[in-house]
KOLDO-850027 format. One line per 8 residues: for each residue z, y, x of C-alpha. Coordinates in steps of 0.2 Angstrom, whole numbers, plus 5000, padded with zeros to 4 digits. Layout:
N
Z/Y/X; ...
This chain:
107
4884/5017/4869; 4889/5000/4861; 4905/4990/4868; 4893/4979/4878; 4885/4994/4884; 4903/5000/4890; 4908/4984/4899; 4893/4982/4908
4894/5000/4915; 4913/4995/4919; 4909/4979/4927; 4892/4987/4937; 4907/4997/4946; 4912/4985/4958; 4901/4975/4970; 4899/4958/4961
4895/4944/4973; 4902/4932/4962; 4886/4920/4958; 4890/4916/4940; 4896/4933/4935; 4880/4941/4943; 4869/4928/4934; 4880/4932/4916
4877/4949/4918; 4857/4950/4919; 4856/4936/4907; 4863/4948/4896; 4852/4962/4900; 4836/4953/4898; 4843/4941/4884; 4855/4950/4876
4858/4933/4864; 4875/4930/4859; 4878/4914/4870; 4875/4927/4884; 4888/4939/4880; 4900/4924/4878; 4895/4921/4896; 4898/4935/4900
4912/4939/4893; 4921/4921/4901; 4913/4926/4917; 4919/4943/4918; 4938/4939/4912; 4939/4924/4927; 4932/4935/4940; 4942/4949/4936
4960/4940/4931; 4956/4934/4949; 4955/4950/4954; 4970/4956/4947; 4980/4942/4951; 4977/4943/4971; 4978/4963/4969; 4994/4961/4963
4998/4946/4975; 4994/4960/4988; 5004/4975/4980; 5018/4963/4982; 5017/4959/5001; 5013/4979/5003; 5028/4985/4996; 5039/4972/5004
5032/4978/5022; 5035/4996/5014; 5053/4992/5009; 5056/4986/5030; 5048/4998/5036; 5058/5012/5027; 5074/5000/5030; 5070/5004/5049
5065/5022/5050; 5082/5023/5041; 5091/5015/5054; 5080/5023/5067; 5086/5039/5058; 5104/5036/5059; 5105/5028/5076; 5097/5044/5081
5110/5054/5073; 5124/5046/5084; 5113/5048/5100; 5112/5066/5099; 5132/5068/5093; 5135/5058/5111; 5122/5069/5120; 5130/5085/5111
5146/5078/5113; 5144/5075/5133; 5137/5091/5135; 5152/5100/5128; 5160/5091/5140; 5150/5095/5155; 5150/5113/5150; 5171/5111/5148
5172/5105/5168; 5159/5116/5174; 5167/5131/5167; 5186/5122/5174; 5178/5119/5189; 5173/5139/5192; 5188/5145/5186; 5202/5133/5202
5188/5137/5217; 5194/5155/5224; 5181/5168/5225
């Protein structure tokens, strides 16, 4: 398999519906001249430097909404924490008058 043969395979991964990358591509399958494979070539690198670019664009905004959201289970977590220390804590409590309670009423 030649280097051509190899990026052409890579490239028919994705669903191109990009016109001039399309028409690069078969014009290099039924040509196969050199000015086709530099049209290729330019084509390819702009539609997938796009790609790339706007994936990364994406990763970015993803991992900020990631970083919030984690930011907030954290502080979900912990305000957690302190509402079942003040449950626990009142229980205990409860538990304290109830057993006070029974112990002054006379049988």
């Amino acid at each position: 398999m030649s280097d051509l043969d190899g990026l052409l395979a890579l490239i028919d991964e994705f669903h191109i519906t990009d016109r001039s990358l399309r028409s690069a591509r078969e014009r290099v399958r039924v040509e196969g001249s050199s000015a086709a494979v530099e049209a290729l070539l330019r084509a390819a690198a702009k539609y997938f430097g796009d790609m790339a670019a706007e994936s990364e664009h994406h990763l970015a905004q993803l991992d900020r909404r990631l970083d919030d959201l984690y930011q907030r289970q954290y502080n979900l977590q912990a305000e957690r924490s302190v509402a079942v220390r003040r449950r626990d804590g009142a229980l205990r409590v409860l538990d304290a008058l109830q057993d006070a309670s029974s112990r002054e009423q006379p049988r």
